[in-house]
DRENZA-407902 format. One record per residue (C-alpha): y, x, z; residue in one letter. Coordinates in nm, 3 decimals, m for minus. Example, Ala and Ser with C-alpha at 12.3 -4.5 7.8 and 13.67 -1.06 7.14 Angstrom:
<recs>
REC       y       x       z residuo
REC  m0.450   1.230   0.780       A
REC  m0.106   1.367   0.714       S
</recs>
This chain:
<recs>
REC       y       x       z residuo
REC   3.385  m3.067  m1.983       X
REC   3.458  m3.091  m1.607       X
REC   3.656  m2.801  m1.462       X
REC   3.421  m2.651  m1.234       X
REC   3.166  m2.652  m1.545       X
REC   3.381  m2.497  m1.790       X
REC   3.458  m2.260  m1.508       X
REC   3.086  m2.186  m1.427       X
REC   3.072  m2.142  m1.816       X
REC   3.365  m1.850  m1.856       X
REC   3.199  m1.631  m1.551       X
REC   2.884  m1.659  m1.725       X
REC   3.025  m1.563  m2.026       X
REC   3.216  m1.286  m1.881       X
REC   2.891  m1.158  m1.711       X
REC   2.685  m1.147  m2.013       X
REC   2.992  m0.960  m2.219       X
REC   3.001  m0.711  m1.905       X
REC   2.629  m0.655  m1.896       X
REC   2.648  m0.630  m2.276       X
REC   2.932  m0.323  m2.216       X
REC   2.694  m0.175  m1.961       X
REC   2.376  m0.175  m2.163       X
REC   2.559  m0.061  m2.479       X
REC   2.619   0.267  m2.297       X
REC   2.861   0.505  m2.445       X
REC   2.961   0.366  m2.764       X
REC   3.230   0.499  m2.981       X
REC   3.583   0.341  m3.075       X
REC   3.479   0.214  m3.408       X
REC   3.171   0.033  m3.243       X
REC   3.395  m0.081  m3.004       X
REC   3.650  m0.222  m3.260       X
REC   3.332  m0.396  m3.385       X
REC   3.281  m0.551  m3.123       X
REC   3.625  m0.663  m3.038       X
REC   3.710  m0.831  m3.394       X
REC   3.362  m1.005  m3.375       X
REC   3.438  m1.187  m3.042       X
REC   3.765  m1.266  m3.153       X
REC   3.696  m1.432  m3.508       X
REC   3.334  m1.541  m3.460       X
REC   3.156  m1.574  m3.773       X
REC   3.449  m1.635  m4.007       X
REC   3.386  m1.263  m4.100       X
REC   3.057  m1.290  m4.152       X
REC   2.920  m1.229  m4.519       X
REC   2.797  m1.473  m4.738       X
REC   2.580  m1.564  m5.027       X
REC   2.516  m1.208  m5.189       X
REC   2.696  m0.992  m4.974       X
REC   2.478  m1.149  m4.655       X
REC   2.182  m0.939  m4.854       X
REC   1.842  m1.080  m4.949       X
REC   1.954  m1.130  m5.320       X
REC   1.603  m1.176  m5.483       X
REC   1.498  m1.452  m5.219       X
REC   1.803  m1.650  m5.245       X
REC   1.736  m1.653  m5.657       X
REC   1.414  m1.772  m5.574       X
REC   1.483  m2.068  m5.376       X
REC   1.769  m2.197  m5.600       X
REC   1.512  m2.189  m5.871       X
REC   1.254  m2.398  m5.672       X
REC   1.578  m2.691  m5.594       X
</recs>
């Protein structure tokens, strides 16, 4: 990526995450810590298989493979 796109691509980025701030409102420290770990590590903390939820409807499909 060209420097003047990736550049383009971080103010964006930094606009969205500032609007995001803005529209939140007042949110507490422990939504805020939320917020910060998810931005940092993405969706390697993100839950899966049963602890994502929908238990039933994952049995289901297995069954129909």
């Amino acid at each position: 990526m060209k420097d003047k796109k990736r550049r383009a691509k971080l103010q964006e980025i930094v606009g969205y995450h500032t609007e995001a701030l803005r529209l939140a409102g007042g949110i507490s420290a422990n939504q805020r810590r939320f917020i910060e770990v998810a931005a940092k590590y993405g969706k390697e903390l993100e839950p899966e298989g049963w602890l994502a939820g929908g238990g039933s409807q994952v049995k289901n499909l297995e069954e129909e493979n």
